[in-house]
N, C-alpha and C positions, 0 to 999 in steps of 0.2 A: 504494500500500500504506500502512495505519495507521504502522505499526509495520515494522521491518525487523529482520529475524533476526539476532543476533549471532554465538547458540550453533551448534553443527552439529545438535543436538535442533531447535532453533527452523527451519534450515533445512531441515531434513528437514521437519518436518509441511507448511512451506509447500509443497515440491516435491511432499507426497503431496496436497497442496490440488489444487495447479493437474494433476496428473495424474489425479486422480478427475475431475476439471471437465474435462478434455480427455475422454476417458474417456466422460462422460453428453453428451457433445455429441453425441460418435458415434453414439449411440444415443435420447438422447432429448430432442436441439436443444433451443431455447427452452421446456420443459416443465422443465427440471430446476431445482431450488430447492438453497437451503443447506443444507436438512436433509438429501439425499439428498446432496449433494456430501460431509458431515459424514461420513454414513453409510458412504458408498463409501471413505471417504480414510479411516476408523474413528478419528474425531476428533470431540470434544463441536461444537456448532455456536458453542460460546461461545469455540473456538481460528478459529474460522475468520474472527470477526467481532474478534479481536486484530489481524488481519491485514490484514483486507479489511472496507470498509466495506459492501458486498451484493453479491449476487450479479454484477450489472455491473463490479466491481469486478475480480472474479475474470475474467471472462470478456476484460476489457481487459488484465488482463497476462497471459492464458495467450497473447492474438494477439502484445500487443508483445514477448514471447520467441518466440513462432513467428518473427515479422518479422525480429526480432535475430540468429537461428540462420541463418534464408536470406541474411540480409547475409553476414554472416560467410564462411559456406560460399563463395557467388557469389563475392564479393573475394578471396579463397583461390584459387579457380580461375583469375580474372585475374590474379594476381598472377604464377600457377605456370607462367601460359602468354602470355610478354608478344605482344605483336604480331610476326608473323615467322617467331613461331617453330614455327607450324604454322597449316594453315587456319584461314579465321573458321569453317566448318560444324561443324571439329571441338572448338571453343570454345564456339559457341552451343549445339551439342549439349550439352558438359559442363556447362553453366549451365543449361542444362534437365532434366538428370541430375538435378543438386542439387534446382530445383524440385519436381522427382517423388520424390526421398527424402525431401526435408522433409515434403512434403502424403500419402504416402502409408500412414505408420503410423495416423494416423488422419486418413482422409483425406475422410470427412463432418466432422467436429467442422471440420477447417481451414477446409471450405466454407461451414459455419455460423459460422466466425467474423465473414466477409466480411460477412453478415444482423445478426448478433449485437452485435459490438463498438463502441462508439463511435467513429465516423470521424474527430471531431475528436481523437480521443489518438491515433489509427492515420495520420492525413493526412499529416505530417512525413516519419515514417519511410519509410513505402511511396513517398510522391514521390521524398523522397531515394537511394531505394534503385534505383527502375526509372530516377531519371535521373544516377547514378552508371552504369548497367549500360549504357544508349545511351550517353554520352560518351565511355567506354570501349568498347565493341564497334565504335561507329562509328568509332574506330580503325582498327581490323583493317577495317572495309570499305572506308575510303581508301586501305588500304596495297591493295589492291586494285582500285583504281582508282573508285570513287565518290566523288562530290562528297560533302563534308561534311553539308549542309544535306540531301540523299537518302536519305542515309543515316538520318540522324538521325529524321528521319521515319518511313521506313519501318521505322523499329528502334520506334519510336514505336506503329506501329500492329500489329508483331508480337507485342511484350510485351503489349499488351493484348488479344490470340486466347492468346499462351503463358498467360497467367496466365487465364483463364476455362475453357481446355483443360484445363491441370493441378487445377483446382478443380473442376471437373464432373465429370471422369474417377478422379481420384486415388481409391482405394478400391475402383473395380471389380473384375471377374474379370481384368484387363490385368494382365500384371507389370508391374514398373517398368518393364526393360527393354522389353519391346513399348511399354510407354507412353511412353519416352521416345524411343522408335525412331520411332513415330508422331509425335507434335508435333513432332519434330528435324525429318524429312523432310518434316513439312507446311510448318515457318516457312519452311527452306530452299528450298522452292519458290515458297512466297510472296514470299520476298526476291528469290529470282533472276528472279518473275516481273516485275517491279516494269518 
């Protein structure tokens, strides 16, 4: 960002920025310009370039707050349910919950961020995040008797089906619930098929 909001005026217009921009992703991906993001967030195009230097700009910090909010949520989750203290199924489930409410309010824009934003501002966080999520889960599946290293791995290659499942799917006719009923019981058979 140019410029960083001080006032709660200035915060507002940015938060109407990046939820117009979230907004025309939904609807009309990589088409959508600053004038129409202007338009939709009913701000001159000359507030939105205080903020943001083009349209990429915008589109990079509506993912690294998408990114930020699914950290958040996930480590909340781990947090609330250490190891022990209930199965790993019904943790990986909760952690796949979060997944599908984050991607699901708009749940093409999320998919078109993956297309959209630049990888290099996005590569940090998202490794950080899915290898914060195996360190910790691969917990609960040692306390269960897998070896660390199997674990690890195999937690490896499920986040990477969880995260292309929730990003393909999110926004269909599925509710959350169905959707997150689906991907829980596919990882979980994935993992146990292992």
């Amino acid at each position: 960002m140019r410029k960083i909001p001080r006032q709660q005026r200035s915060s507002f217009t940015v938060e109407t920025i990046l939820e117009a921009t979230t907004q025309l992703l939904d609807t009309e991906g990589a088409e959508l310009t600053t004038n129409r993001i202007a338009e939709k967030a009913g701000v001159s195009v000359g507030s939105i370039y205080q903020y943001f230097g083009d349209k990429q700009a915008i589109i990079d910090e509506v993912a690294l707050r998408h990114l930020d909010a699914a950290d958040r949520a996930m480590t909340a989750v781990l947090d609330d349910n250490p190891v022990g203290s209930c199965p790993w199924p019904e943790v990986l489930r909760a952690v796949i919950e979060v997944a599908v409410r984050e991607n699901s309010t708009h749940g093409r824009a999320h998919g078109r961020l993956r297309e959209l934003a630049d990888p290099a501002r996005l590569a940090t966080g998202y490794t950080a995040l899915i290898n914060t999520l195996i360190a910790r889960l691969t917990a609960y599946l040692v306390a269960d008797g897998w070896s660390a290293e199997a674990a690890a791995a195999d937690l490896r290659l499920a986040f990477a089906a969880v995260d292309a499942q929730v990003h393909q799917l999110a926004g269909t006719d599925l509710s959350g619930d169905e959707l997150t009923d689906r991907i829980a019981a596919y990882t979980e058979a994935a993992l146990r098929g292992r």
